[in-house]
C-alpha positions in Angstrom: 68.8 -70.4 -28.6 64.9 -71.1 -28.4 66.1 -74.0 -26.1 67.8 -71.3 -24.0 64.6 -69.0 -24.1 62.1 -72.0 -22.6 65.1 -72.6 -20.0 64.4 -68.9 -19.1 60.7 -69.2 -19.2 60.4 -72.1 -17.2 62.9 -70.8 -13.9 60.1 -67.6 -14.2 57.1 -69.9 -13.9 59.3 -71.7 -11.1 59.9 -68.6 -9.3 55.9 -67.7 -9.8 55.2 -71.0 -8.4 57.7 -70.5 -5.4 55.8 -67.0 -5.0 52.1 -68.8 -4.6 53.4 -71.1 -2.6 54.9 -68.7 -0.1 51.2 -66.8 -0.3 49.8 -70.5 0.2 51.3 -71.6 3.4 50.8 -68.0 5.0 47.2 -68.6 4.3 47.3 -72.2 5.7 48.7 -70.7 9.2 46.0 -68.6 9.7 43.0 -70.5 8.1 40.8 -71.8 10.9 38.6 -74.6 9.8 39.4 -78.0 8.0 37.8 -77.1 4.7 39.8 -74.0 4.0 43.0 -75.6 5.3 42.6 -78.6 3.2 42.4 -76.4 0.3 45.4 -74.8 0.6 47.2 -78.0 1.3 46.2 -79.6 -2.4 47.0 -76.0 -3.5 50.8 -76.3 -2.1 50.8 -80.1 -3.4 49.9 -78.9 -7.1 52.5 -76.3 -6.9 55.3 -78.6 -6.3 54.6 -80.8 -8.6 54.6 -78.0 -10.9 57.4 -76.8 -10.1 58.9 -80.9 -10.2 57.3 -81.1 -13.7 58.9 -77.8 -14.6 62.4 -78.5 -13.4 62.6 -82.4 -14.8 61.3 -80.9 -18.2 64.4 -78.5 -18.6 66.7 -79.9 -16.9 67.4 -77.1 -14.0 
């Protein structure tokens, strides 16, 4: 049961990372310098490895 709840609570906070990233790479196509677009890019790397972490950890 509580191993069923964190199963639930983690494809959430996979969805929510799926979500930023989305918001992430429409930012990326319109930023216009090197600073801001670098930004975003470590911002799209730490999602997936959250979402990596996240998946490995319960198994989906």
């Amino acid at each position: 049961m509580e191993k069923e709840l964190l199963g639930q609570k983690a494809q959430r906070a996979i969805k929510k990372e799926k979500e930023l990233q989305k918001q992430y790479n429409e930012m990326l196509e319109m930023a216009d310098d090197n600073e801001h677009q670098s930004v975003l890019r470590d911002l799209i790397l730490h999602n997936e490895m959250n979402e990596v972490l996240l998946r490995s950890m319960y198994n989906l």
